[in-house]
TORVO-226665 format. One line per field, with one value per residue (C-alpha): residue number from 1; residue in one letter; x, y, z. Coordinates in Angstrom, 2 decimals. Example, Ala and Ser with C-alpha at 12.3 -4.5 7.8 and 13.67 -1.06 7.14 Angstrom:
baba	c(1/2) $
vexke	c(A/S) $
px	c(12.30/13.67) $
py	c(-4.50/-1.06) $
pz	c(7.80/7.14) $
END
This chain:
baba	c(1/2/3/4/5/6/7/8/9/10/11/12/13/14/15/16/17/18/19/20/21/22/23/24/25/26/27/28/29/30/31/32/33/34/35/36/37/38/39/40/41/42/43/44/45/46/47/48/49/50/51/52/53/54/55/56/57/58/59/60/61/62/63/64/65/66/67/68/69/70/71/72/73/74/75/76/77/78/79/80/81/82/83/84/85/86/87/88/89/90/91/92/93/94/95/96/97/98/99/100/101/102/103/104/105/106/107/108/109/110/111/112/113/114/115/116/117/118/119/120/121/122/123/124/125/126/127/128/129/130/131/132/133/134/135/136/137/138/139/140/141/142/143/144/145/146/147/148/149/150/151/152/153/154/155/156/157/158/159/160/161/162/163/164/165/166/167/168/169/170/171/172/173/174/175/176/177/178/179/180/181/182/183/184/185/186/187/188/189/190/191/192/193/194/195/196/197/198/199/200/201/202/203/204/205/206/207/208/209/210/211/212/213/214/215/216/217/218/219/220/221/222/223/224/225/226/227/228/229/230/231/232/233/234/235/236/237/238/239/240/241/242/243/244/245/246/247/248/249/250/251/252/253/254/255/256/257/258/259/260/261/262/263/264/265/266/267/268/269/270/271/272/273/274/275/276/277/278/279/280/281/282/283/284/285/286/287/288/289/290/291/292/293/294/295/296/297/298/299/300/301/302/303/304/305/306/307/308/309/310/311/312/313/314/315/316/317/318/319/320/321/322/323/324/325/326/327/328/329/330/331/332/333/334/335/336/337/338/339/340/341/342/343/344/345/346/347/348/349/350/351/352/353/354/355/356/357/358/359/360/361/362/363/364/365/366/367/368/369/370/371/372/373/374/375/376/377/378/379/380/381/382/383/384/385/386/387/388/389/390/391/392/393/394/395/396/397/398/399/400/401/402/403/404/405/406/407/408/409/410/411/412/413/414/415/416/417/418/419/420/421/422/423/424/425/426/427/428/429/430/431/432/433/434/435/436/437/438/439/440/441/442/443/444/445/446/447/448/449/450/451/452/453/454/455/456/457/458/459/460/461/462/463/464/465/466/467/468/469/470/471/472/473/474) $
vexke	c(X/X/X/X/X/X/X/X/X/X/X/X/X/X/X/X/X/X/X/X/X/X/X/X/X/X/X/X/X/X/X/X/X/X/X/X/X/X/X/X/X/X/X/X/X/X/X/X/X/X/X/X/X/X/X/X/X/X/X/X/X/X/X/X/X/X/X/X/X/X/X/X/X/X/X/X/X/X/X/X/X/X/X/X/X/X/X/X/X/X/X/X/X/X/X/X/X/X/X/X/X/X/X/X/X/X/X/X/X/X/X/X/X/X/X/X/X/X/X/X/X/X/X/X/X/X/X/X/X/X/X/X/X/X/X/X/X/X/X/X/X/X/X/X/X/X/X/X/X/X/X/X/X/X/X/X/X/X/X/X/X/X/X/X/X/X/X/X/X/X/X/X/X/X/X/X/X/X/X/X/X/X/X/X/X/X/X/X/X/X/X/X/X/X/X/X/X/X/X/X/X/X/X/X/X/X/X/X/X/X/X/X/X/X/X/X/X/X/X/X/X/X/X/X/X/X/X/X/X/X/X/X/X/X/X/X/X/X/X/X/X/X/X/X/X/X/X/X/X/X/X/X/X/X/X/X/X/X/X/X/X/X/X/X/X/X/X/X/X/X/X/X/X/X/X/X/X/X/X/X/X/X/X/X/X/X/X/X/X/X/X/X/X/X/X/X/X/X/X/X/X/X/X/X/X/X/X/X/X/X/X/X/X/X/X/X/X/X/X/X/X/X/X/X/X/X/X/X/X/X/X/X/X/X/X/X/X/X/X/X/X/X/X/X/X/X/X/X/X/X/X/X/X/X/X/X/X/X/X/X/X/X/X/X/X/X/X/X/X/X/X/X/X/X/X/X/X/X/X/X/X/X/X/X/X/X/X/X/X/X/X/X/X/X/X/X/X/X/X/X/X/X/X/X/X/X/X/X/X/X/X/X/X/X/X/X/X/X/X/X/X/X/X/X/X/X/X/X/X/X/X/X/X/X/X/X/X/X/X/X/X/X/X/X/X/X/X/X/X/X/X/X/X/X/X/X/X/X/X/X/X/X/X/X/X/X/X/X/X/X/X/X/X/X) $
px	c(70.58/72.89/71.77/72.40/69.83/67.53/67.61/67.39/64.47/62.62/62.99/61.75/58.59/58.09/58.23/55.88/53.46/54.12/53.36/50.15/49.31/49.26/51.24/53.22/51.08/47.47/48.47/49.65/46.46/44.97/46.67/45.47/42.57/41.17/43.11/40.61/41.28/44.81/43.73/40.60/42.94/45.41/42.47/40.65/40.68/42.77/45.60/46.55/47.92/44.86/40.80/41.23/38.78/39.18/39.86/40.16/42.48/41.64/44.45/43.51/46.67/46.78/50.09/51.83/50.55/47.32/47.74/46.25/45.50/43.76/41.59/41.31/43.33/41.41/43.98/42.24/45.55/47.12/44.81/45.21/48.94/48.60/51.58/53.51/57.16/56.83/58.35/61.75/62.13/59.81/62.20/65.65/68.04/64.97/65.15/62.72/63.08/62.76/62.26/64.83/65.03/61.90/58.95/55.89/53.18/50.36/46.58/44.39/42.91/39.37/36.45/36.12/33.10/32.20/30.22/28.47/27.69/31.38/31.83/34.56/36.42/36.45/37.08/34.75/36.66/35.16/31.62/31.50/34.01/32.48/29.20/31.14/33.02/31.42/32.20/35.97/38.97/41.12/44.77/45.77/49.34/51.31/54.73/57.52/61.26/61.42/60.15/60.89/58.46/60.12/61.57/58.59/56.26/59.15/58.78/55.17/54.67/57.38/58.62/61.93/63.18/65.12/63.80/64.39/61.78/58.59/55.52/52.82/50.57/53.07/53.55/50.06/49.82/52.55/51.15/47.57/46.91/43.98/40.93/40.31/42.51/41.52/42.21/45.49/45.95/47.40/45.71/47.41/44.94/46.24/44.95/46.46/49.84/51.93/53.36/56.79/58.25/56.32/56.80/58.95/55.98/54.03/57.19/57.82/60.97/63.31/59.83/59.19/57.63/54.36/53.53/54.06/51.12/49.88/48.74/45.28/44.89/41.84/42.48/43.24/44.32/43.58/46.55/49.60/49.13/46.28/44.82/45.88/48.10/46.38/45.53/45.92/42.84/42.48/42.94/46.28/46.84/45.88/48.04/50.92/50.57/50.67/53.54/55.73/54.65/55.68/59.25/59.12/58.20/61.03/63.49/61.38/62.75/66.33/66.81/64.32/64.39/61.11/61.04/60.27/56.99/55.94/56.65/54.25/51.59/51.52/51.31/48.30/46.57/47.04/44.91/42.41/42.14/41.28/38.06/37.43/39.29/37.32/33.98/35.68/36.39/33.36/31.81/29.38/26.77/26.63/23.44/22.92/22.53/25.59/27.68/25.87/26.64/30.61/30.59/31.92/32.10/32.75/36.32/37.60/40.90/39.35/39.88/36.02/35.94/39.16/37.26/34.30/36.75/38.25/34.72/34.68/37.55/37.45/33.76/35.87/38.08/41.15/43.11/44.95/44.06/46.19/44.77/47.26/46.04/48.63/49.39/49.12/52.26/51.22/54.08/52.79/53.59/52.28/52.73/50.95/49.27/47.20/44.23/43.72/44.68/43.74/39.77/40.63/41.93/39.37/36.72/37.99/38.29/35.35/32.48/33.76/35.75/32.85/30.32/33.19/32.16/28.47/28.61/30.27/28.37/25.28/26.57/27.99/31.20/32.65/33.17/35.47/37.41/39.64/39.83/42.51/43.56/46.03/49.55/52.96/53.45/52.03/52.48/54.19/52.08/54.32/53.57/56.11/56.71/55.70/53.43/52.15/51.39/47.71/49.12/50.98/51.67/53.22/56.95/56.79/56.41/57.09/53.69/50.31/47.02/45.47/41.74/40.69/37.54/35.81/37.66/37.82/38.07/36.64/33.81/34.22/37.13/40.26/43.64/46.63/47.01/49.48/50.61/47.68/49.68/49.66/53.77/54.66/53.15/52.18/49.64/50.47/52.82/52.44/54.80/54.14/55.35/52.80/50.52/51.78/51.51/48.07/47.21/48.32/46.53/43.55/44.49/44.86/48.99/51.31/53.78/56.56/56.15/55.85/59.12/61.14/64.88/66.71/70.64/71.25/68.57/64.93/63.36/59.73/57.43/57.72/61.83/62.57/60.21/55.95/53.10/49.75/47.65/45.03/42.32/41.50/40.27/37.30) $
py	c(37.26/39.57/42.95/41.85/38.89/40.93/43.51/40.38/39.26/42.64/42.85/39.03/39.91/43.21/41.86/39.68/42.46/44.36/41.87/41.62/45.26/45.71/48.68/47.74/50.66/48.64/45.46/47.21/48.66/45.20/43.61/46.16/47.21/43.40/40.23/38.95/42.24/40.73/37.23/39.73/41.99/39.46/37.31/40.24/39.34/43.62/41.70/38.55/38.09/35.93/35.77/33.47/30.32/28.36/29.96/26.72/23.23/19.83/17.52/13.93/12.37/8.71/7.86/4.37/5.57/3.17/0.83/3.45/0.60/-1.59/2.00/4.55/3.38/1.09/-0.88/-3.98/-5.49/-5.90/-8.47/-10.00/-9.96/-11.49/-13.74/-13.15/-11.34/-7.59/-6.55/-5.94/-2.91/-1.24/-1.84/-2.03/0.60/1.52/1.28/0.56/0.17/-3.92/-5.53/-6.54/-8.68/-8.96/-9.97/-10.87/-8.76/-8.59/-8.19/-5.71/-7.09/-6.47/-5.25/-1.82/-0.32/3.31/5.49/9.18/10.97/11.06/7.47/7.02/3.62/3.38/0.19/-1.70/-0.94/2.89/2.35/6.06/7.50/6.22/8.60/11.44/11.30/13.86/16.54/15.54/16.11/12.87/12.95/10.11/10.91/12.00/11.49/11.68/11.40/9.89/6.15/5.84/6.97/9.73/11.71/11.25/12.90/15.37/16.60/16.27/18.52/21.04/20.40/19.04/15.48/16.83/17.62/21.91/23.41/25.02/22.95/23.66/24.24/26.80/28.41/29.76/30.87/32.92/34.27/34.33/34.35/32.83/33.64/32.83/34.43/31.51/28.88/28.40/28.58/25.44/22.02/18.40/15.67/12.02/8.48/5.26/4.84/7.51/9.45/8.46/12.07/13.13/16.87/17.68/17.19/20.41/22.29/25.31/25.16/28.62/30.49/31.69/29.11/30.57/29.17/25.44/23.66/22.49/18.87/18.16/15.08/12.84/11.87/13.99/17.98/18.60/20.28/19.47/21.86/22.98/23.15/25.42/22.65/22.08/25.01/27.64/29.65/31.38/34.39/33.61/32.28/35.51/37.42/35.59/35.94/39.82/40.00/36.97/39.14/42.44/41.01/39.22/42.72/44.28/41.75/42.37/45.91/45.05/41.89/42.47/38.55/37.57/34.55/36.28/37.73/34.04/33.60/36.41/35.35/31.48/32.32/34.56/31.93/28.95/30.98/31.87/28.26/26.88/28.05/27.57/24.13/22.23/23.01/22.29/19.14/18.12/16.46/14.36/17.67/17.30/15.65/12.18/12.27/13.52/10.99/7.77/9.84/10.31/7.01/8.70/7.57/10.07/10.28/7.50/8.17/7.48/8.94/9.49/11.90/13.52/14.01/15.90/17.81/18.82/20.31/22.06/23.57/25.30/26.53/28.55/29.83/27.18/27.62/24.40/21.19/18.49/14.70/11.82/8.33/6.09/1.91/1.92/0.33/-2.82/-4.87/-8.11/-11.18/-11.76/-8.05/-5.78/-8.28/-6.47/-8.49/-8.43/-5.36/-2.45/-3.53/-2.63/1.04/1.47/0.65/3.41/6.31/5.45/6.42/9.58/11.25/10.91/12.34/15.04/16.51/15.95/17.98/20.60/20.86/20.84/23.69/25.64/25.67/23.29/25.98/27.53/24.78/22.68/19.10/17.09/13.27/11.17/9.32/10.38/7.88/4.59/1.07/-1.12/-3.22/-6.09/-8.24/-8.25/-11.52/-15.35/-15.39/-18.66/-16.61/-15.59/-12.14/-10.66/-7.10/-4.40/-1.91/1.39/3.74/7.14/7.20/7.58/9.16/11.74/13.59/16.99/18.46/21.92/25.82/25.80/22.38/21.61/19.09/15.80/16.51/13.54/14.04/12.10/8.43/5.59/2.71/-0.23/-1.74/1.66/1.69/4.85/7.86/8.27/11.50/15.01/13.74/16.26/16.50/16.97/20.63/20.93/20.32/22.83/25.49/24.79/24.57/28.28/29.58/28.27/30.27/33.37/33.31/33.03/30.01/32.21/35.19/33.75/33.57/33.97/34.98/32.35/32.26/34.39/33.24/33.30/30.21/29.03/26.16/24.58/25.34/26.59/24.17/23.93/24.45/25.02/22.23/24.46/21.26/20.98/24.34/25.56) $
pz	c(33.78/32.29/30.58/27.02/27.84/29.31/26.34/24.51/26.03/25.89/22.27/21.94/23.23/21.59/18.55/18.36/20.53/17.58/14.63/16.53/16.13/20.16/21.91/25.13/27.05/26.05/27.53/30.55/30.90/30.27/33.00/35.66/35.04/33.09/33.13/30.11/28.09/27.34/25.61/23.79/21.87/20.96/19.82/17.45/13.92/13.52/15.98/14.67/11.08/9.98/11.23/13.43/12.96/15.80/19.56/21.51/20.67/22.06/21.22/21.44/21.68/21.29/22.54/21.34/18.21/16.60/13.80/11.08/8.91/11.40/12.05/9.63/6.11/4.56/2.34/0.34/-1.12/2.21/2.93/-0.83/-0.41/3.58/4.40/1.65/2.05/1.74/-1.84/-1.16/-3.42/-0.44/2.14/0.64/2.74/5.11/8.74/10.89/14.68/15.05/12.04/9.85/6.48/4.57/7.01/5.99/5.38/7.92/6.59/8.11/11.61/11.53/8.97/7.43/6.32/4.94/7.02/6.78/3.19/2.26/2.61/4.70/5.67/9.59/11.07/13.92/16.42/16.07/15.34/17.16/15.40/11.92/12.82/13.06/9.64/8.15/10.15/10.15/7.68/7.40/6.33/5.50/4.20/7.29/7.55/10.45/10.26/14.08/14.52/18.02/20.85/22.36/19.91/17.59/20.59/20.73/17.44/17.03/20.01/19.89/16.43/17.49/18.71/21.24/24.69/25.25/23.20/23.95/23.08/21.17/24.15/25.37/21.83/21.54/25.11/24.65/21.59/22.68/26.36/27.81/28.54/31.53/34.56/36.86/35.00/33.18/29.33/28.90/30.52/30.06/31.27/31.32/31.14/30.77/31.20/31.02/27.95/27.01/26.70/30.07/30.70/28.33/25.83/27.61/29.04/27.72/26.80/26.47/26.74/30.45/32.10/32.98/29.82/30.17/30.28/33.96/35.03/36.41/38.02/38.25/42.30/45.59/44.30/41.13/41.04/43.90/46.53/45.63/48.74/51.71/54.29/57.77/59.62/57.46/56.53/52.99/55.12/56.21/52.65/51.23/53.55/52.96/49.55/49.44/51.67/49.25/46.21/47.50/48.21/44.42/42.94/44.92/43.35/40.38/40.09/40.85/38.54/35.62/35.66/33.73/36.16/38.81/36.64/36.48/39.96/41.21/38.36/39.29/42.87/42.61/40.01/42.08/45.04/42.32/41.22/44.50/43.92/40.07/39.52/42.15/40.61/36.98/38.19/39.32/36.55/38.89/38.41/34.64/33.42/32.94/29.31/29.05/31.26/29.03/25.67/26.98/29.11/31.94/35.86/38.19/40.49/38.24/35.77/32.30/28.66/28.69/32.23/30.33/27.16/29.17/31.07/27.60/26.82/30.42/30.24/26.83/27.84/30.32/28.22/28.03/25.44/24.68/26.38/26.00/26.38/26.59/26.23/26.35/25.92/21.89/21.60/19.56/18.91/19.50/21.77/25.36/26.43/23.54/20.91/18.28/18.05/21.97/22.87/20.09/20.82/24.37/23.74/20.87/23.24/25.71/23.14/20.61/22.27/24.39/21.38/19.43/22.05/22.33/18.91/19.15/22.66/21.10/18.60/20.23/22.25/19.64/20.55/17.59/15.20/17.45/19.09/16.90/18.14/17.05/16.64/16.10/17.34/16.94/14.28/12.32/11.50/9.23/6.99/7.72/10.66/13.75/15.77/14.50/11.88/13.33/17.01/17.10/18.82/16.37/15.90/13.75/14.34/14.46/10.45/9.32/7.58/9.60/9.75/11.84/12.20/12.75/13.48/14.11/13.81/10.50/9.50/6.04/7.08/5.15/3.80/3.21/1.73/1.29/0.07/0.89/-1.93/-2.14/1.09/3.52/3.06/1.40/1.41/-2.68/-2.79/-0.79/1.54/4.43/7.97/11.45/10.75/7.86/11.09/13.18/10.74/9.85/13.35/13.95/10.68/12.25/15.42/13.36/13.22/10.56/11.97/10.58/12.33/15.88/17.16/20.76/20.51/22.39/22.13/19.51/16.83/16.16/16.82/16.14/16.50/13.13/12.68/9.16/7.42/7.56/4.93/5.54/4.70/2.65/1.24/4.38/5.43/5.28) $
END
């Protein structure tokens, strides 16, 4: 690193320190004397440029991204107009990533009925889900410019469709800290098969990377290397710790490389979490009650075990956890029909997302976590494959729908509406940077004014583009 970067650098994170209202001497003194005292004043309503409503994130990512109007938007006239060639006014110069011509269109796949006060169309598939409506805000009008898997996870996570920026997780631990110093601020847990953008969907990016978000795994370590190798007692451990750090702090001095801060910081919380991540991760000593309401089982890989590790983890302070469910991808044919397999993923997130909220509710922690969910994208209304073949599917759309629930989350609440067949977005179209910026007003930052200079320019989570989507607050 050369000394223009490094002044560079320096005046990166000063910046925001200041916006916040913090002086470089308090955190300092934070990080000797408290490790929690860092995330605290960051977090007071005098730091941040907003009261912050929510603390804690739980992003239910649904990756494959689910046929919104098989699920959530309910769309009568699709199944009117069932088998009949999709208007070709609708898709006349639009590109989609299979389809071509003018397919038929494809009826929704199984019943709808309204559930909660509000009324809200959920299909079957979430009989869960549907008793939870009225503590959610639906949105019903989201739109993406990527149709393809990868870049479309890209963007919805780090607000680009190239790989090389930081992601969310890793935007508001940089801006927030966490609260925990044995645990780190940013958790991704995984199930099914695995995410299409992998790392790069909780890397951080340009930031320094003791802000990426870390894996926990459901068999063997938690986290790789975890344990101490064969032989080696936490004594020696701790020993050679101190005498690996000393020579880091020495570089420290000599290179000013920010690097070698994360170096030194990971190092000391990876021996701290060898004796707070076990006992996280032992889920086997919650109740009984609570492993029927989640549908848990114990040392198994399952959406459900990652949905009550969600809850864990933000009762100790996480700040962003990151669930990725994947095999959504329901094109049709032998490999990913519609009909056969969206029951099967629906069956493995219905129960446990809803017994998500209900546990943290009961616990009073839903006002201050903000639980998201949703898929990088939607699904056309027309069908993909033989209309004759009982396992037909749908291509990849621009337009889909998403939930949110809890830090300051207008309960009940639904915006956004799609044409009678759930093609075009026709009321409040909003984008996955609309998202992100509402997502850090509900974290008590203006998406604007958190920014890290990398290569000359400012850059920040949601570009140069990103409303906050205001109906839906509380």
């Amino acid at each position: 690193m050369n000394s223009s970067e490094k002044r560079e650098l320096a005046v990166t994170r000063r910046h925001f320190i200041r916006s916040a209202g913090i002086s470089l001497g308090s955190i300092a003194c934070a990080s000797l004397l408290d490790q929690d005292l860092f995330s605290t004043a960051l977090s007071d309503t005098h730091g941040l440029q907003f009261p912050a409503k929510a603390k804690h994130i739980i992003f239910l990512c649904q990756d494959g991204a689910p046929s919104q109007l098989d699920l959530f938007d309910y769309k009568p006239k699709l199944q009117k107009y069932h088998g009949t060639p999709v208007p070709e006014e609708l898709v006349k110069g639009e590109r989609f990533a299979f389809l071509s011509g003018r397919p038929q269109l494809l009826g929704p796949q199984f019943k709808f009925s309204q559930h909660g006060k509000t009324g809200t169309y959920v299909s079957e598939l979430l009989p869960q889900i549907g008793e939870i409506v009225d503590e959610a805000a639906f949105v019903y009008s989201m739109t993406t410019d990527q149709f393809n898997h990868t870049p479309a996870q890209l963007k919805l996570f780090t607000g680009h469709q190239r790989t090389g920026r930081p992601s969310m997780g890793s935007w508001l631990t940089y801006g927030l800290g966490s609260e925990n110093r044995d645990l780190p601020g940013f958790v991704v847990l995984a199930s099914g098969r695995g995410t299409r953008c992998g790392s790069a969907c909780h890397g951080s990016g340009f930031l320094p990377t003791r802000y990426q978000g870390v894996p926990f795994r459901s068999g063997g370590d938690p986290v790789l290397f975890l344990s101490n190798p064969a032989g080696v007692t936490s004594e020696v451990r701790r020993e050679s710790l101190d005498v690996i750090r000393d020579l880091n702090e020495l570089k420290l001095k000599s290179h000013g490389d920010v690097e070698i801060e994360t170096r030194i910081a990971s190092y000391e919380l990876a021996y701290r979490m060898q004796t707070s991540v076990p006992d996280l991760m032992d889920i086997s000593s919650e109740p009984k009650s609570v492993h029927e309401s989640y549908g848990t089982e114990p040392g198994k890989k399952s959406f459900a075990n990652n949905c009550l590790l969600a809850r864990r983890l933000v009762e100790r302070g996480v700040r962003f956890v990151q669930l990725m469910h994947g095999e959504w991808d329901h094109h049709g044919g032998t490999r990913t029909s519609l009909r056969r397999d969206l029951p099967k993923r629906c069956l493995e997130v219905d129960r446990p997302s809803a017994a998500l909220i209900k546990d943290l509710k009961q616990r009073g922690l839903l006002d201050e976590t903000l639980v998201i969910w949703g898929g990088e994208f939607g699904r056309t209304p027309m069908l993909q494959g033989d209309p004759d073949d009982p396992n037909v599917g749908r291509d990849h759309h621009r337009s889909f729908t998403m939930w949110l629930c809890g830090g300051g989350i207008k309960p009940g609440a639904c915006l956004g509406q799609t044409d009678e067949i759930g093609h075009r977005v026709v009321e409040n179209p909003l984008s996955v940077h609309d998202l992100q910026a509402t997502i850090l007003r509900l974290m008590g930052i203006d998406h604007t004014k958190l920014t890290f200079k990398f290569q000359g320019r400012d850059f920040r989570l949601t570009d140069v583009h990103g409303e906050v989507i205001k109906p839906i607050l509380s």
